[in-house]
C-alpha positions as CSV (number, residue, x, y, z in Angstrom):
1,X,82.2,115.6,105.3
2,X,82.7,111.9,106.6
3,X,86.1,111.4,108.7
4,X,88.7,110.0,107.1
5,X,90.3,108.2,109.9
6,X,89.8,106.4,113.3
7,X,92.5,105.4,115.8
8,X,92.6,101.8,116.3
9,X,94.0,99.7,119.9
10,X,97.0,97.1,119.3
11,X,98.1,95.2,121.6
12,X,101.9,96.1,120.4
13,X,101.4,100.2,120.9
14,X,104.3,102.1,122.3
15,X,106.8,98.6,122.4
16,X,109.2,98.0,120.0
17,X,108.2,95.9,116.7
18,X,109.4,95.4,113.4
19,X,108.0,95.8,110.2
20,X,107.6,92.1,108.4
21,X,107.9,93.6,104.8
22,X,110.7,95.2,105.3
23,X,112.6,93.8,108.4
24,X,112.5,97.7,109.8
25,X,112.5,98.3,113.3
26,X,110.8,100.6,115.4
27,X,108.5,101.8,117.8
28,X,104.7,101.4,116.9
29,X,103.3,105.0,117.6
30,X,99.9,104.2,116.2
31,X,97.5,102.2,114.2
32,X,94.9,104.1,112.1
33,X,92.1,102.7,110.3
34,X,92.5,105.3,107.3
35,X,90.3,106.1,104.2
36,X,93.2,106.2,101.4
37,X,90.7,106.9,98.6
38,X,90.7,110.1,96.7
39,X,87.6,109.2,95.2
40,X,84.0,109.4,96.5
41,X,84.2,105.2,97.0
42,X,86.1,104.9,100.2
43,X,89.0,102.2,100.4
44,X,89.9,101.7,104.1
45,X,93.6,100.4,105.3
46,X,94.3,99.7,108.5
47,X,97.7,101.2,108.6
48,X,100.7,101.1,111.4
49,X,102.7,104.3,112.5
50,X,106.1,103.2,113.6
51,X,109.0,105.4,115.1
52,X,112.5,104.0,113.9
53,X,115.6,104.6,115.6
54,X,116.3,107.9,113.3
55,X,113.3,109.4,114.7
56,X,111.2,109.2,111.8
57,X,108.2,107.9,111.1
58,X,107.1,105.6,108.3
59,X,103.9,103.3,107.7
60,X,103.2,99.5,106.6
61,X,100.3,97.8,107.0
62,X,99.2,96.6,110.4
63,X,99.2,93.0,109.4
64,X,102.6,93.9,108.8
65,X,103.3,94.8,112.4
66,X,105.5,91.8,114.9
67,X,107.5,92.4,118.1
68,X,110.9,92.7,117.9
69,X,113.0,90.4,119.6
């Protein structure tokens, strides 16, 4: 069995940032290069954990992923 994720460094981690597609803000918890393929062919997304003021957590892509002013 192959892993299905890796944990990736940002620059941005544990500061506050806000989600570009959806003008969300939050804290970014994480950023996980992540096999989202429930197939044999894996598709890989790098994809951003981020903490919003209601304590829960929701993902977008890292590109995604700008401080918050």
């Amino acid at each position: 069995m192959t892993e299905r994720y890796e944990y990736l460094p940002h620059h941005l981690l544990r500061h506050r940032v806000r989600d570009g597609a959806s003008g969300t803000e939050g804290v970014l918890m994480a950023v996980i290069n992540e096999n989202v393929s429930d197939s044999d062919h894996p598709h890989w997304t790098e994809l951003a954990y981020i903490r919003a003021a209601s304590d829960r957590e929701f993902t977008t892509e890292a590109s995604n992923v700008e401080p918050a002013e």
